[in-house]
C-alpha positions in Angstrom: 24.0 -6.8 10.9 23.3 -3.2 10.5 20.4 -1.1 11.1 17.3 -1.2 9.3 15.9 2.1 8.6 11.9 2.6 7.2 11.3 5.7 5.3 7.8 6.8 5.4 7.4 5.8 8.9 4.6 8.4 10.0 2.5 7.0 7.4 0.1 3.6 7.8 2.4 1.2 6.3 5.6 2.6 7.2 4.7 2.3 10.6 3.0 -1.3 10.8 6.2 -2.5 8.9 8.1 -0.8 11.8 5.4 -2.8 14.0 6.3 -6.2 12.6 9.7 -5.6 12.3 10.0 -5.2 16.4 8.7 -8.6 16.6 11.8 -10.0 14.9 14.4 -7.5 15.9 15.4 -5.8 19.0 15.0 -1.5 18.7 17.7 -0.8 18.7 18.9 -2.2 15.5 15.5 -0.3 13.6 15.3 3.2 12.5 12.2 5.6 11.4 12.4 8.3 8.8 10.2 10.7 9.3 9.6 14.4 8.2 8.1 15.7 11.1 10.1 14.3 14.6 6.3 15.3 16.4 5.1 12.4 14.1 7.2 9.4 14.9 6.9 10.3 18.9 5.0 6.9 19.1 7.8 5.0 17.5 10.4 6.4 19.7 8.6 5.7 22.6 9.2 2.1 21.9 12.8 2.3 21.6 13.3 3.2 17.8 15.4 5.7 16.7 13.7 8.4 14.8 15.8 10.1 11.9 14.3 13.9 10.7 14.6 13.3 6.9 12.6 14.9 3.9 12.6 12.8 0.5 13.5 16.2 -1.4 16.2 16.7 0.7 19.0 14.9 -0.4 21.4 15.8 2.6 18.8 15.0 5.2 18.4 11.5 3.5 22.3 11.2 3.6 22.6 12.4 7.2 19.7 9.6 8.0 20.8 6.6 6.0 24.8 7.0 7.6 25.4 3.5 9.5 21.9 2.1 7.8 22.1 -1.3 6.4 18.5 -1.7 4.2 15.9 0.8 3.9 12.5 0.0 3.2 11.7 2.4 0.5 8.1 3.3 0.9 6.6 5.2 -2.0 5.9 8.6 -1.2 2.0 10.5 -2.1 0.8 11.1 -5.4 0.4 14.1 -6.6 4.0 14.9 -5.8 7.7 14.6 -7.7 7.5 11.4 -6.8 10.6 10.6 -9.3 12.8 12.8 -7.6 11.8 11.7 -4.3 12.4 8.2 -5.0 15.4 9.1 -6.9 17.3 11.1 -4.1 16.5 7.9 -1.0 18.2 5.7 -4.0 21.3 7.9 -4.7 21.5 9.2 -0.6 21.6 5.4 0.3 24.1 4.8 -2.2 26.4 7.2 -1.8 26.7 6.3 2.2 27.4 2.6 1.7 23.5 1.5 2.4 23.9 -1.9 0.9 20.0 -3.0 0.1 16.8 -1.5 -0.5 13.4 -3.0 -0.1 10.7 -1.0 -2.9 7.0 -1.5 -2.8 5.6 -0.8 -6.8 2.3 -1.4 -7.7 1.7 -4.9 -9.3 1.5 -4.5 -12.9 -0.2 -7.2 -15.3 2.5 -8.9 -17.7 2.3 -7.0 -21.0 -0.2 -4.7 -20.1 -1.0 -0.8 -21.1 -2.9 0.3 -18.4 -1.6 3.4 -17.2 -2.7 4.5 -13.3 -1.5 8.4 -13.0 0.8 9.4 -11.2 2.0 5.7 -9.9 2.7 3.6 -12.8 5.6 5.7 -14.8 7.1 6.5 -11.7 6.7 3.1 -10.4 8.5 2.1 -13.8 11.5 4.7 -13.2 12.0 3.9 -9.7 12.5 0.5 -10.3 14.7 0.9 -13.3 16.9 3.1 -11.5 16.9 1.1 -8.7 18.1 -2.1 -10.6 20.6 -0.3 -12.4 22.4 1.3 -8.8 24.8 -1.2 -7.9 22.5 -1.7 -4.8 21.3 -5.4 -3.9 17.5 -4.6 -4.2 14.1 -6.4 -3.6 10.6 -5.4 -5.1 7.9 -6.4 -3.2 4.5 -5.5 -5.9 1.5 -4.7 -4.3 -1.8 -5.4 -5.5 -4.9 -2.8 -4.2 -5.3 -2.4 -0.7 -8.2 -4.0 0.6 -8.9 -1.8 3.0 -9.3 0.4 -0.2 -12.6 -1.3 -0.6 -14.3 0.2 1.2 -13.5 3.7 0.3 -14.7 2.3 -3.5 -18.1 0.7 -2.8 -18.8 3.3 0.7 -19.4 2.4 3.9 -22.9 2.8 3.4 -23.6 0.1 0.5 -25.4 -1.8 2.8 -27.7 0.3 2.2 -27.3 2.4 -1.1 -26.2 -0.7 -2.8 -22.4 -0.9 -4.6 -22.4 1.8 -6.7 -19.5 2.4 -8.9 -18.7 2.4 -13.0 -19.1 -1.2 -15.0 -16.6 -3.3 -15.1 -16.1 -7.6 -14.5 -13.1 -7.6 -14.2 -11.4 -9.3 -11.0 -8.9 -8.1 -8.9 -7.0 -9.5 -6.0 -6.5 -6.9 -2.9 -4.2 -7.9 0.0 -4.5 -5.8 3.7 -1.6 -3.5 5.1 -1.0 -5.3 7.3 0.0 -8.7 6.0 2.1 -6.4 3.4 4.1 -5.2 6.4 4.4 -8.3 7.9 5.9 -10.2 4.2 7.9 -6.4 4.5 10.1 -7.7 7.8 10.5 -11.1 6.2 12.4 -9.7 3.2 14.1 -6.9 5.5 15.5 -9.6 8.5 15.6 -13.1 6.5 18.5 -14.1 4.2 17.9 -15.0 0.0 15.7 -11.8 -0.8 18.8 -10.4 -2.6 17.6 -8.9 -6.2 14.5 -10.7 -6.2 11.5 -9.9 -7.2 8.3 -10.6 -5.4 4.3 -9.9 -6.3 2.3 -10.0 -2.9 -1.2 -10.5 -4.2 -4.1 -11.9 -2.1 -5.5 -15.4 -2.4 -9.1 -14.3 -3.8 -9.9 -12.8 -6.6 -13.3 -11.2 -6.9 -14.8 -8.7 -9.1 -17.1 -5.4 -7.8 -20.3 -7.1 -8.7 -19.4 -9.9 -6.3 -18.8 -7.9 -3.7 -22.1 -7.0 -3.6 -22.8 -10.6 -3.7 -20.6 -11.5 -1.0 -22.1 -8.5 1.2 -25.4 -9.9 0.7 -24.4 -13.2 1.9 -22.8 -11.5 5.5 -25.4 -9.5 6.0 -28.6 -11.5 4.7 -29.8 -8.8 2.7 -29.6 -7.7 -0.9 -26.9 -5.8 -2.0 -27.5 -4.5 -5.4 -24.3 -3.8 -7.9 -25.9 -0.7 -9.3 -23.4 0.5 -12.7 -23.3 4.1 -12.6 -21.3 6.7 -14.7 -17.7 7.7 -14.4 -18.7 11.0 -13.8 -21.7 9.8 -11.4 -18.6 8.0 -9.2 -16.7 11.3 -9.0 -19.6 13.2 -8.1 -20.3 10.9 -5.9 -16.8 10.8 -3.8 -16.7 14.7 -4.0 -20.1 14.3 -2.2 -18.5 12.4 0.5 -15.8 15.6 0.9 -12.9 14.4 -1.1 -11.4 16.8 -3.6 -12.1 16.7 -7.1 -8.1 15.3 -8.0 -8.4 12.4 -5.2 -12.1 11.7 -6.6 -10.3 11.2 -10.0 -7.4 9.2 -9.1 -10.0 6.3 -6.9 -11.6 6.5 -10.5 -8.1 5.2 -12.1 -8.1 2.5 -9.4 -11.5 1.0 -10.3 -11.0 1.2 -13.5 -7.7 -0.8 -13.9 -9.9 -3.1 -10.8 -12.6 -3.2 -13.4 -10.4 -4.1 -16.2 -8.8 -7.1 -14.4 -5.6 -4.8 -14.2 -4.5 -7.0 -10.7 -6.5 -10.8 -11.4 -3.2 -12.6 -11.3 -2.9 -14.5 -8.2 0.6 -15.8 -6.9 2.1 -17.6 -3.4 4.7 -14.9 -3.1 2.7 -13.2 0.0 1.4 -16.6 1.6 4.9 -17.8 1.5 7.0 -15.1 2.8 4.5 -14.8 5.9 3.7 -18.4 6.1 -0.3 -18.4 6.5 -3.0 -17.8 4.4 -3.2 -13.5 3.7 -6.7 -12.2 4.6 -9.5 -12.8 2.1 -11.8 -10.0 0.8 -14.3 -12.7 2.3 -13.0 -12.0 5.6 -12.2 -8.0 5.3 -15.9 -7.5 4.3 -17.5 -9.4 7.0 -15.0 -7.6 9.4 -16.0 -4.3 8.2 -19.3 -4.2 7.4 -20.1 -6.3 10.1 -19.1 -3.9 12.5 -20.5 -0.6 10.3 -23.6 -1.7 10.1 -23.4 -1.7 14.3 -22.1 2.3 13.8 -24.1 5.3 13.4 -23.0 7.2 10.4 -21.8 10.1 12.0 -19.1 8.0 13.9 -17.7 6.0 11.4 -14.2 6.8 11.0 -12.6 8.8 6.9 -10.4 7.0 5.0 -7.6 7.2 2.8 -5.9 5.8 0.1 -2.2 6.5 1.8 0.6 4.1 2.3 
């Protein structure tokens, strides 16, 4: 077999599917992309090869994917050309004989019109073009992260209560890593070939029960307190995210709100053979631990791959 080469390998998920991988193959065979070599030090210190390579540079991409088997394509920032970035690993990897590709879209509900900007058309474009390659391909949809939670509701709704725009609807969220580890199943198992997967969680809860679930861990109340739209972007810029990142969190709880990602499936339970986390169980893990750390230590968050 040939090697197996993760673009995005810097980043959180790119790297824990790098992580997982190593449990199932030997360094050697695994490769990182990375933009900046100073970034994927860590990786080669464990014996993977770490390839300089820039998503809008298509000749970089082509000098990295040479003698690459599969590449995990991991979807690059929003807020960027994300089509052309996506488009150039698909066409580099063709044109130097990588055989399959491994793409992570967003889940999207059967039939549905929610748009998320800056993910869902170019989710859509990517995959079409993908499919349409001549490349064997998998798509392995993600639902939220859940780690995302936290950076919806705050780490401080213990005490400010979960504060965020109306909405019933339920999603189901799944953690990074159980998504990397259903990643290295796809990328080092046979019968993945041009099949699609959706990796959702196994519990689907909506934002007013997470208040309710928080008030069970931590035997207190936890009010869900339905604030504006506006009121949620103030709210994050408070917190010292820009304006544009406040706005695009707001897109994610609203398609959360709107039961966008309430479909649960087996895909993710099957491919890594146990039961993924639970929001349950991220909550308890978090908050748990929050509410034992002063405010001025507890660690920012992001919404990156």
């Amino acid at each position: 077999m040939g090697k197996i080469l993760v673009t995005g390998a810097s980043g959180n998920l790119g790297k824990k599917t790098l992580r997982q991988l190593l449990k199932r193959k030997p360094a050697s065979e695994l490769v990182a992309l990375v933009r900046d070599p100073e970034k994927g030090k860590e990786l080669a210190a464990l014996g993977i090869a770490v390839h300089q390579g820039d998503y809008l540079d298509a000749e970089s991409l082509r000098r990295a994917f040479t003698g690459v088997e599969k590449v995990m394509l991991t979807s690059t920032h929003a807020f960027t050309d994300r089509k052309t970035a996506h488009a150039n690993v698909i066409n580099a990897a063709a044109e130097v004989g990588t055989r399959h590709i491994v793409y992570m879209p967003i889940n999207r509900k059967p039939g549905s019109t929610y748009v998320l900007q800056e993910v869902t058309e170019e989710d859509i474009f990517t995959e079409k073009l993908l499919q349409s390659s001549g490349l064997v391909y998998t798509l392995v949809k993600h639902p939220p992260f859940l780690e995302s939670i936290s950076l919806y509701i705050g780490l401080n709704a213990p005490g400010t209560g979960v504060r965020l725009p109306e909405g019933n609807g339920k999603f189901t969220a799944a953690s990074r890593d159980d998504l990397a580890e259903a990643h290295a199943v796809v990328l080092t198992e046979p019968g993945h070939e041009n099949r699609t997967y959706s990796l959702t969680g196994t519990q689907a809860v909506s934002f007013p029960e997470t208040a309710r679930i928080l008030s069970e861990i931590l035997g207190k109340h936890v009010p869900f307190i339905p604030i504006s739209e506006q009121e949620f972007i103030d709210l994050k810029v408070a917190d010292g995210l820009p304006g544009f990142v406040s706005k695009f969190m707001l897109g994610w709880v609203q398609g959360m709100g709107a039961g966008e990602w309430s479909e649960q499936g087996g895909d993710l339970e099957k491919l890594i053979g146990r039961k993924p986390q639970t929001v349950t169980e991220y909550l308890r893990e978090t908050y748990g631990a929050v509410a034992k750390t002063p405010a001025s230590n507890r660690p920012n968050q992001d919404l990156a791959k």
